[in-house]
C-alpha positions in Angstrom: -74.1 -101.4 -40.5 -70.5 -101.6 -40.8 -70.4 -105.0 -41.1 -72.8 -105.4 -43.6 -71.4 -102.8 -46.1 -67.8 -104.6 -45.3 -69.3 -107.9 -46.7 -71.1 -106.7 -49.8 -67.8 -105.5 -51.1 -65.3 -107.7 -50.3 -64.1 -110.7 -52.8 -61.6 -112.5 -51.3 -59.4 -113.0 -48.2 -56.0 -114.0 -48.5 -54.0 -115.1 -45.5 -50.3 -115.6 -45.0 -48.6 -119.0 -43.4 -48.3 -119.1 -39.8 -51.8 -117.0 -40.4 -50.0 -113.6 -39.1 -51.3 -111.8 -41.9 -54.3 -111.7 -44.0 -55.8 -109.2 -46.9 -59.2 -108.8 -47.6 -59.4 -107.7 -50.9 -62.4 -105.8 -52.5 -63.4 -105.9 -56.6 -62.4 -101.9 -56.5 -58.5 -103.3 -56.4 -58.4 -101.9 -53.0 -57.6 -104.0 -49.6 -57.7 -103.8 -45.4 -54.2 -105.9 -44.7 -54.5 -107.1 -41.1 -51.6 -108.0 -38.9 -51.3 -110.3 -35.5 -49.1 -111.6 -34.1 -47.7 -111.7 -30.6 -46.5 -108.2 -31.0 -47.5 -106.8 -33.3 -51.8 -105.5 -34.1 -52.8 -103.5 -37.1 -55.0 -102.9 -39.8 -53.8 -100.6 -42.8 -56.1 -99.6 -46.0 -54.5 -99.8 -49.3 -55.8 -98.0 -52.2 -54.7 -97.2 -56.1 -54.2 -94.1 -57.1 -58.1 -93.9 -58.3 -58.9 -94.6 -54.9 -61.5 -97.6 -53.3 -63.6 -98.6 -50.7 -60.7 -99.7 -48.2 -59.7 -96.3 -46.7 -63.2 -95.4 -46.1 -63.6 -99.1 -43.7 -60.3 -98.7 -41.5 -62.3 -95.6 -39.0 -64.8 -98.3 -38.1 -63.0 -100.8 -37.3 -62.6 -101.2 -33.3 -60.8 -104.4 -33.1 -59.9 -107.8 -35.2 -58.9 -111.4 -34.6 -57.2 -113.2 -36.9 -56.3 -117.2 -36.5 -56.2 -120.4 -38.3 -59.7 -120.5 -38.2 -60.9 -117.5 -39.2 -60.5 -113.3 -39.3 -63.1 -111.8 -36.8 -63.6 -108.1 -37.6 -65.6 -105.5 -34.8 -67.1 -102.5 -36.1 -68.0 -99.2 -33.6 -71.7 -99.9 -34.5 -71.6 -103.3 -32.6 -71.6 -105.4 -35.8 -69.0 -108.1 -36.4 -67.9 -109.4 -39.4 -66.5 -112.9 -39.1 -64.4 -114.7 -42.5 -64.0 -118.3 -41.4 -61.6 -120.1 -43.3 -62.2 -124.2 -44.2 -62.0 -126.8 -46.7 -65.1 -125.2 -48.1 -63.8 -121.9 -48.7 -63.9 -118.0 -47.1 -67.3 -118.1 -46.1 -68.7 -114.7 -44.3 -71.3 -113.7 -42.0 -72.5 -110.7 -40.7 -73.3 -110.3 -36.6 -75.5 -107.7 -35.8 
């Protein structure tokens, strides 16, 4: 599942003040840079020139919700990956 494969590579999320912006980055170098605000709604894939897993994620991705508490990801399979953010760290987990 989408999801799954989603979590198993990524490393990190990073998320901007005001919590507009966030990147999850994977150990490849590459990252999915999400954007919300009241606006504005996108995901983009950024890749080095050797390439990475982010591209290949961005086609699955239906929708995203990104707040102070955590970055909510749906995939077209019907899984869901959800990032929650806390004093204890980026801790993910996989809906299926």
């Amino acid at each position: 599942m989408w999801a799954e494969r989603v979590r198993r590579q990524a490393q990190r999320l990073k998320v901007g003040r005001g919590f507009f912006e966030a990147q999850l980055l994977f150990a490849d170098g590459s990252f999915l840079h999400f954007r919300h605000d009241p606006h504005t709604r996108w995901v983009q894939a950024w890749a080095p020139e050797a390439g990475g897993v982010a591209p290949g994620f961005v086609p699955g991705i239906e929708r995203f919700r990104l707040n102070r508490r955590h970055l909510e990801v749906w995939f077209e399979d019907g899984s869901r990956l959800e990032v929650r953010l806390g004093a204890l760290g980026t801790r993910y987990r996989v809906h299926e």
